[in-house]
C-alpha positions in Angstrom: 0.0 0.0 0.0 1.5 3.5 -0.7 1.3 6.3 1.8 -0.9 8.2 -0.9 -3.7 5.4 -0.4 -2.5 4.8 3.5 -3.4 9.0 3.9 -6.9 8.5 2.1 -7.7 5.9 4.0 -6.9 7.8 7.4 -9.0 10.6 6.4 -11.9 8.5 5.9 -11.4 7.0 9.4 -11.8 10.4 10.6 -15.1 10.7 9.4 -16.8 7.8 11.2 -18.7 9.1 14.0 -20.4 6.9 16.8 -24.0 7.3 17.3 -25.0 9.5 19.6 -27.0 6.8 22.2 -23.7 5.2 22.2 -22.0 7.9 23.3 -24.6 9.4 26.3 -24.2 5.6 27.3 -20.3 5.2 27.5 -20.3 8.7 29.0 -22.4 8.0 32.3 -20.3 4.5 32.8 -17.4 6.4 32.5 -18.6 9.1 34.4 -20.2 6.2 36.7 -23.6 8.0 37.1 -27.0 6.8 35.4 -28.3 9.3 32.2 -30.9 11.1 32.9 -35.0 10.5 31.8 -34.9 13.0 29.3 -31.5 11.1 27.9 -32.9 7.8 28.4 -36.2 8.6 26.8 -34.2 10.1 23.9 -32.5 6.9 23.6 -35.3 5.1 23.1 -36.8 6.9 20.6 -33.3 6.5 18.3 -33.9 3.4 18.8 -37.3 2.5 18.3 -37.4 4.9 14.9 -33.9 2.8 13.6 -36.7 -0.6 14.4 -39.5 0.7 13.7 -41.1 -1.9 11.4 -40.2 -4.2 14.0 -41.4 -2.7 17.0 -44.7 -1.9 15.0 -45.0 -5.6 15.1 -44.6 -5.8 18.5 -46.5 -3.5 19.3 -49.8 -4.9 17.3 -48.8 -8.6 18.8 -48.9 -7.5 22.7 -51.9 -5.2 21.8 -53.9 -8.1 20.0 -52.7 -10.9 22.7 -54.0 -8.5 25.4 -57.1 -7.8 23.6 -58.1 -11.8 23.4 -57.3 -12.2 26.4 -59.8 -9.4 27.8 -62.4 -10.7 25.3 -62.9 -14.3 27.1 -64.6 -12.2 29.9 -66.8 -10.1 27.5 -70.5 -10.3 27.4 -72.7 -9.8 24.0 -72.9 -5.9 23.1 -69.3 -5.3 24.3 -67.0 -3.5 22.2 -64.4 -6.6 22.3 -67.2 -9.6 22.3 -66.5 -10.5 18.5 -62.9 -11.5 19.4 -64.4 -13.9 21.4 -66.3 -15.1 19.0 -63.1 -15.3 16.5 -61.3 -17.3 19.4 -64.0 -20.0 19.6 -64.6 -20.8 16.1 -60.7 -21.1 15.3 -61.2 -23.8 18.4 -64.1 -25.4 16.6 -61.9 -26.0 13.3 -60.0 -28.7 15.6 -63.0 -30.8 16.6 -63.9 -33.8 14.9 -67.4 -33.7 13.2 -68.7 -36.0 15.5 -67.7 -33.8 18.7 -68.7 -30.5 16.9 -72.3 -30.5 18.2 -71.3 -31.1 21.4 -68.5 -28.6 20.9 -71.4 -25.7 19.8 -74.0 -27.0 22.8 -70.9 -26.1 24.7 -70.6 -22.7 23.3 -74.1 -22.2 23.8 -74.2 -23.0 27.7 -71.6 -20.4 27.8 -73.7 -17.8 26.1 -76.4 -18.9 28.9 -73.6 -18.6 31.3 -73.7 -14.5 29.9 -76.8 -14.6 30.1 -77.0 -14.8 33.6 -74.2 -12.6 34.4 -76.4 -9.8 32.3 -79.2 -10.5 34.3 -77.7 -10.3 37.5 -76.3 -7.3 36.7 -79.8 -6.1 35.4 -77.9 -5.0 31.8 -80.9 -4.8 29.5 -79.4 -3.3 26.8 -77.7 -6.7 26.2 -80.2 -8.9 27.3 -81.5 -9.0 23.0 -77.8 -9.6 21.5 -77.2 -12.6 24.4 -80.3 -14.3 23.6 -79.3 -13.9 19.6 -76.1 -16.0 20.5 -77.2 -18.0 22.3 -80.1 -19.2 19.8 -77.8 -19.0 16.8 -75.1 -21.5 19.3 -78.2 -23.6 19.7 -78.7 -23.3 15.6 -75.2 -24.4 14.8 -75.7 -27.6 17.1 -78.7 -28.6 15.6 -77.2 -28.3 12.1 -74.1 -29.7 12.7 -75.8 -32.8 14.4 -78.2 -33.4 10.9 -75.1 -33.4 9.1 -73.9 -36.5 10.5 -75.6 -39.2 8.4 -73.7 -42.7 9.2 -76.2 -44.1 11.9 -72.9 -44.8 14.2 -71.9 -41.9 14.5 -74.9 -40.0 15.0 -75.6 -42.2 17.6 -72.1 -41.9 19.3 -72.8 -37.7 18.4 -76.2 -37.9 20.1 -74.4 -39.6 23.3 -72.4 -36.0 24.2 -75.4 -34.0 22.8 -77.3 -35.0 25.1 -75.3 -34.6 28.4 -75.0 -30.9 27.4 -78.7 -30.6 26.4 -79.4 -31.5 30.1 -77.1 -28.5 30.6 -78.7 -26.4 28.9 -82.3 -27.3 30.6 -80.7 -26.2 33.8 -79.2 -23.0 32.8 -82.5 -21.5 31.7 -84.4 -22.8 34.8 -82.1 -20.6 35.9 -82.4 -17.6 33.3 -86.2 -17.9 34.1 -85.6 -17.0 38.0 -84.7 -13.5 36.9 -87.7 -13.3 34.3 -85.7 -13.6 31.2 -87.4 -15.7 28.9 -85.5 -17.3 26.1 -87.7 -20.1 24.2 -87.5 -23.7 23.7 -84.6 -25.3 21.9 -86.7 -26.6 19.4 -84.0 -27.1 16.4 -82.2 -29.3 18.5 -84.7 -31.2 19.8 -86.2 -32.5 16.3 -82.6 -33.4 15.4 -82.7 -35.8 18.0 -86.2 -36.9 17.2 -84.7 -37.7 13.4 -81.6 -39.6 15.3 -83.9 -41.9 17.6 -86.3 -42.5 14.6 -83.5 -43.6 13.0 -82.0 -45.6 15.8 -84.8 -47.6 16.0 -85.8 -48.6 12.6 -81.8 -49.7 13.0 -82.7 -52.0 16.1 -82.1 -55.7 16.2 -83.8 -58.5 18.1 -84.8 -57.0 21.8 -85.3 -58.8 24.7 -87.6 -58.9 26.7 -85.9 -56.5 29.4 -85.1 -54.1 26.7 -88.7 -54.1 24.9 -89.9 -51.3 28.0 -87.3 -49.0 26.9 -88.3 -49.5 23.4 -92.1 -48.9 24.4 -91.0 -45.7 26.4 -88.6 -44.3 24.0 -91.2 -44.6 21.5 -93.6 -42.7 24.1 -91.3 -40.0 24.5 -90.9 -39.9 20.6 -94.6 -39.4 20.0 -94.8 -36.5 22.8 -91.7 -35.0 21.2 -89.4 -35.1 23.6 -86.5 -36.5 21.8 -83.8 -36.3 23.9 -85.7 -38.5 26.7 -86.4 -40.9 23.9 -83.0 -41.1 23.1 -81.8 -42.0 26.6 -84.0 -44.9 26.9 -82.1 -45.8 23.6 -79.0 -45.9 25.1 -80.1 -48.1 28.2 -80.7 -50.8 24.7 -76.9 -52.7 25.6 -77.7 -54.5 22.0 -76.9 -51.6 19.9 
């Protein structure tokens, strides 16, 4: 190298300058005292503008995480209740279709669960938009559950349904106490009428100890009152 280019490239060292938060930090631990909040806060901002894509990103991850998390305690007619919502049926696209009705009867003892909470509270505003989820919940069940057309697993399907149809008898008994009236769950119920209809045109030789849950499954069928019908089908150890 000759001391023309060894000069040139001197000169150019000279021109490098540190960045400024670098040097307010190696000044106060020389110095050994801590930079002040105006220095500090300066600092930051350096900083965040040199990341800011990044930190944007961030930013919107924390803010949406948070935001979730605050939803799961929302009630219908909240500002944040859709997220809810959103968190609930990206659960629903990891349950088999034979679990999904019992997955949205779940859903919908929750929205009676709001329900309640409203109530208490006396919130009438919200009383309409809880009762809306909670019959659309109820909806989704019932058309979830005709879907299943292989007799098996309809019948395995109408198993869980029915455990959290029980549920849901119980939770507006409740409702009712505070004079909110919500309806029948009709859908559901004539879903489960089509399932023991089915289940018993799909019965084998009884004997004689089964043929009375036969007779009073078929009782319960004609008086609509499905789900009754279709626990006397299950006491049938033959099926």
């Amino acid at each position: 190298m000759t001391d023309t280019n060894l000069v040139r490239k001197i000169q150019l060292l000279k021109e490098i300058r540190p960045r400024k938060d670098w040097v307010l930090l190696t000044k106060s631990q020389i110095l050994g005292k801590e930079p002040s909040s105006i220095e500090q806060f300066s600092t930051f901002l350096r900083v965040f503008f040199r990341f800011k894509p990044a930190f944007a990103t961030l930013v919107v991850l924390v803010i949406l995480g948070g935001s979730f998390g605050l939803a799961q305690n929302s009630l219908p007619g909240d500002l944040i209740y859709p997220l809810k919502k959103i968190t609930e049926r990206g659960q629903a696209v990891f349950v088999s279709e034979s679990e999904l009705p019992k997955y949205n009867l779940e859903i919908a003892n929750k929205r009676l669960e709001e329900l309640t909470r409203i109530a208490q509270t006396n919130q009438v505003k919200k009383l309409a938009p809880a009762i809306s989820e909670f019959q659309a919940s109820v909806s989704k069940a019932a058309q979830n559950l005709a879907k299943i057309k292989e007799p098996e697993k309809g019948y395995e399907a109408g198993k869980t349904v029915v455990v959290e149809i029980k549920k849901l008898e119980e939770n507006k008994q409740k409702i009712e106490t505070f004079g909110v009236v919500i309806g029948d769950a009709e859908e559901i119920e004539n879903v489960m009428c089509q399932l023991v209809e089915r289940d018993i045109k799909n019965l084998g030789t009884l004997l004689e100890g089964q043929q009375e849950s036969l007779r009073k499954a078929e009782e319960y069928l004609k008086e609509g009152k499905c789900t009754l019908a279709f626990e006397k089908i299950l006491l049938l150890s033959n099926h």
